[in-house]
Residue, then its C-alpha position, 0 to 999 in steps of 0.5 A: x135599553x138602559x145607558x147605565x153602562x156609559x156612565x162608568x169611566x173608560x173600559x170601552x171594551x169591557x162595556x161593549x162587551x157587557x152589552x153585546x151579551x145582554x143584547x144577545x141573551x148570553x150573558x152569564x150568571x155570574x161574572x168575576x170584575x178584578x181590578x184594584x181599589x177605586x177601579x170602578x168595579x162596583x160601579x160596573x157591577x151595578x151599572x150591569x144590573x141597571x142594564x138587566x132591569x131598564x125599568x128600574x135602573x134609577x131605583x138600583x143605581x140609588x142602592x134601593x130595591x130589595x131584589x138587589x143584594x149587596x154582600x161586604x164585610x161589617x164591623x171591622x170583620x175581616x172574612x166573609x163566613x159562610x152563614x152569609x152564603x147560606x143567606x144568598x143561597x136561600x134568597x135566591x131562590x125567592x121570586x123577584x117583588x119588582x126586578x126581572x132578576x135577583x142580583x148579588x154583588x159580592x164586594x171582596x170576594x176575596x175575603x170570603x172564607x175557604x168554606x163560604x167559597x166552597x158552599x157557593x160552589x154550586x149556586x154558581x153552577x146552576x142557579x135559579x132562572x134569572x138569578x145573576x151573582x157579580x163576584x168583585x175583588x182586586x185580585x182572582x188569584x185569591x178566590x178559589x179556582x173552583x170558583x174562578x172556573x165558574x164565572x168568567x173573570x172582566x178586568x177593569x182598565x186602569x186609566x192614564x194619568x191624562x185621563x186620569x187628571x181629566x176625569x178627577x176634575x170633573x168629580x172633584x172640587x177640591x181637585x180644581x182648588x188642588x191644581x190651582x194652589x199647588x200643581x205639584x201636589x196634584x200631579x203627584x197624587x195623579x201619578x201615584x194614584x196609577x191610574x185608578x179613579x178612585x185612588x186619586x180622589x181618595x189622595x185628592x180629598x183624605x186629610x193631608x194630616x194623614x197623607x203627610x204621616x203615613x209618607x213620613x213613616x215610609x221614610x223613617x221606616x226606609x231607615x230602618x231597613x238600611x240599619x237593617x235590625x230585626x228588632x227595630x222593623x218589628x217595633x215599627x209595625x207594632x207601634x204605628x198602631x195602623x188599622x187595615x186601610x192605613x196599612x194598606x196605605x203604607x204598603x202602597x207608598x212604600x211600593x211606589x218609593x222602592x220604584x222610586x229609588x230602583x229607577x234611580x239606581x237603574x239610571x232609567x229615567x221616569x218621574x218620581x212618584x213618591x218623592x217630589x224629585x229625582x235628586x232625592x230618590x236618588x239620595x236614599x237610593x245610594x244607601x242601599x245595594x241594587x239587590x237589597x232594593x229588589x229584594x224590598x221590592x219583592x217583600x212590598x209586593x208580597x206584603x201587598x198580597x199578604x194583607x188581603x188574605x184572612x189575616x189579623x193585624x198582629x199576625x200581618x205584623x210579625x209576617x210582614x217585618x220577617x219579609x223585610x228583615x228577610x230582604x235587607x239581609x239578603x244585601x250581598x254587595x252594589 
């Protein structure tokens, strides 16, 4: 049997798991991996398929046999649509040139459309003999439950910053370089990367020139929450011209600087994520009420969940500067 499997990162369980039914032929045809971005999902889904085909498992790890399908959205597209599905659905029923299966990995499951879900419905209940479809996304919830009730859902475990900081310095070498010229900066993009793998190399190895803006624009927009105006949230949104991953980005940061300020207006202690120190968070936390933060905390999170449906920029935009503005009016008092 292939060791593919062992060269994902942690997730003892889940790979023992994997191979304990491959081993007893009981794997099943389709199988949801949730877990965050850079979590590992897309390195499980192949190392399973390298697993199923020991034969070949160099040739699919390298992304180059033609019974292998990955499905993702392109050029900027925002949902999968349901002529994508129909592809899988006659591909499928193609006979392998070399594996000993058809695979199908779906990358954000998620953003395929209520009617591509649908049409993939009945694949996923009876497919072809040795047919296997891996559905990945960072949240289930978002998939219909029709086809949550298809396939079995493995989550992905995320790691502790430890192991986290243990693993990125053995990938990285400009995580080396980073712990050497500035420790700080190193352990708090480990901590901020919350124990997903991919999200420390991503802070580690993205331009600081991006990095420094987007944490400069969650403090000028904590600002403007406390003035606490309509007006100015919205013309922020609208005028930093952010692309999705830069959103998504921005949410992250300001998430992880409400936990910040909560903490420090709670008393509990814990180190700072976003801010470099206590003291600070502690400062911008004195301008907001204890209820104000909570309700900002509530509105990050649904903005999280908010940009990973089928929604255009510009109406993530206006739903998304009515959530905060919704928060901060909420403010009744310390």
């Amino acid at each position: 049997m292939s060791n593919a499997l062992d060269m994902l990162y942690g997730n003892e369980s889940l790979k023992a798991y994997l191979k304990d039914k491959i081993s007893s032929r009981t794997l099943p045809h389709a199988l949801i991996f949730e877990g965050p971005e850079g979590s590992g999902k897309t390195t499980a889904a192949f190392a399973l398929a390298a697993e199923l085909n020991p034969d070949y498992s160099d040739k699919i790890l390298r992304h180059l046999s033609a019974d292998l399908m990955v499905l993702q959205t392109e050029n900027d597209k925002k949902s999968i649509g349901v002529s994508a599905v129909r592809e899988i659905k006659r591909n499928a029923f193609i006979k392998p040139q070399e594996l000993q299966n058809r695979i199908f990995i779906l990358k954000t499951a998620h953003l395929l459309t209520a009617e591509a879900q649908n049409a993939l419905l009945k694949i996923l209940e009876e497919p072809p003999s040795g047919v296997y479809f891996f559905l990945l996304t960072e949240n289930s919830s978002l998939l219909l439950p029709t086809v949550v009730s298809r396939a079995p859902l493995v989550k992905m475990s995320l790691f502790s910053d430890e192991e986290t900081a243990d693993i990125v310095l053995r990938l990285s070498e400009k995580a080396s370089a980073l712990r050497k010229t500035s420790p700080d900066d190193f352990e708090q993009a480990i901590r901020f990367s919350a124990g997903s793998i991919g999200k420390a190399l991503a802070l580690i190895e993205s331009p600081d020139s991006e990095n420094t803006k987007i944490r400069s624009d969650v403090l000028s927009f904590l600002e403007i929450l406390r003035d606490g105006k309509n007006d100015k949230i919205l013309l922020f949104f609208l005028h930093s011209a952010y692309k999705r991953e830069q959103l998504e980005s921005f949410i992250m940061n300001l998430k992880a600087a409400i936990r910040d300020m909560l903490k420090a207006k709670y008393g509990s202690y814990m180190r700072p994520v976003f801010f470099g120190d206590e003291e600070t968070a502690a400062g911008f936390s004195s301008e907001f009420a204890k209820k104000t933060l909570l309700n900002i905390s509530f509105a990050a999170e649904k903005a999280s969940d908010t940009i990973q449906y089928n929604m255009n920029i510009e109406s993530f935009t206006v739903a998304v500067a009515d959530l905060f503005y919704r928060a901060v009016r909420q403010n009744s008092g310390n």
